[in-house]
N, C-alpha and C positions, 0 to 999 in steps of 0.2 A: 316744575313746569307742567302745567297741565298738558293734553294732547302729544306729551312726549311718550314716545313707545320706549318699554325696557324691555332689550333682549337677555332670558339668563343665560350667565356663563356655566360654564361643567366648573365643579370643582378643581381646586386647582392642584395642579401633580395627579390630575385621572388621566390625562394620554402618558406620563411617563409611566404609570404602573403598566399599561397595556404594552407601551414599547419593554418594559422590563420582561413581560409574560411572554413576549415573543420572542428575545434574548433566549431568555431559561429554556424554551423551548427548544429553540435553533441550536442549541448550546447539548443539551442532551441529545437530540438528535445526530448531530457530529459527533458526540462520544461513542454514542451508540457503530455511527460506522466504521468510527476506528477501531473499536472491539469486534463488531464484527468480521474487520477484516484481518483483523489477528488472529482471530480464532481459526477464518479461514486457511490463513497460509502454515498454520501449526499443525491444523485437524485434516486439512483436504489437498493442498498445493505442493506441499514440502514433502508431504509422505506419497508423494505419485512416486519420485523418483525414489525409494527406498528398493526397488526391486534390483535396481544395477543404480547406483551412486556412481562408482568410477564410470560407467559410459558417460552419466549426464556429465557428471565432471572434466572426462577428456572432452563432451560437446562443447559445454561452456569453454575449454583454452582453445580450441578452435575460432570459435565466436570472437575471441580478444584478442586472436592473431595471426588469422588469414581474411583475405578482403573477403571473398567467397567459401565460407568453408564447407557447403553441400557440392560443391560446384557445379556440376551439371546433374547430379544425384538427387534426390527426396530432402526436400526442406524440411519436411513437419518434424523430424526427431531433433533438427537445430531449433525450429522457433518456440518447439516445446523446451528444453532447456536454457533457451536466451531468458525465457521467465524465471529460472533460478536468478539471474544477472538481477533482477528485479526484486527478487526476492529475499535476496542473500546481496545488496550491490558493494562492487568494492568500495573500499576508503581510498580519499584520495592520496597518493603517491604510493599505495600500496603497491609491492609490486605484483607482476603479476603470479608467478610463482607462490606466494606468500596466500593471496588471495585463492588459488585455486586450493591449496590445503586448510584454509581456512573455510571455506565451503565444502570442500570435504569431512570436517568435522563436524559442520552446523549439520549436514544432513544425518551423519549418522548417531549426532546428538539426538535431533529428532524425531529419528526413527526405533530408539532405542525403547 
């Protein structure tokens, strides 16, 4: 057809290579934080509490079994130890006794 315009196309599979590169990309970057944040909690979070374990540990059975356990006292030494709970969390139906020795050991694993 004379007077007919052709427009070129991209090769075909050239936007899935681009969606792949951003994949691999997004895909490393997520590894990347989840290393990072392992290292964090082995190298910088976990070894805070190495200097008295058994306080953070009696704070954390606190934490898991009074409503208020600062009560009208200084929160910062509970909400710093409710991050073991995060750190270390229990399993479910563990009890809790079972849990509080079991963090008991992760720590002084850790800190060993």
């Amino acid at each position: 057809m004379q007077g007919a315009i052709h427009i070129d196309q991209p090769a075909r599979g050239a936007g899935l290579i681009g969606l792949g590169a951003v994949f691999v990309v997004a895909a490393v970057a997520l590894l990347g934080v989840f290393r990072g944040a392992e290292w964090y909690a082995d190298h910088v979070a976990v070894p805070r509490y190495c200097a008295d374990p058994a306080a953070a540990v009696a704070r954390v059975g606190r934490i898991l079994s009074v409503p208020r356990p600062a009560g009208n006292g200084a929160t910062r030494p509970y909400i710093v130890a409710a991050k073991l709970i995060h750190l270390v969390p229990q399993r479910a139906g563990e009890a809790t006794s079972a849990y509080l020795a079991r963090l008991r050991d992760e720590i002084e694993r850790r800190c060993a």
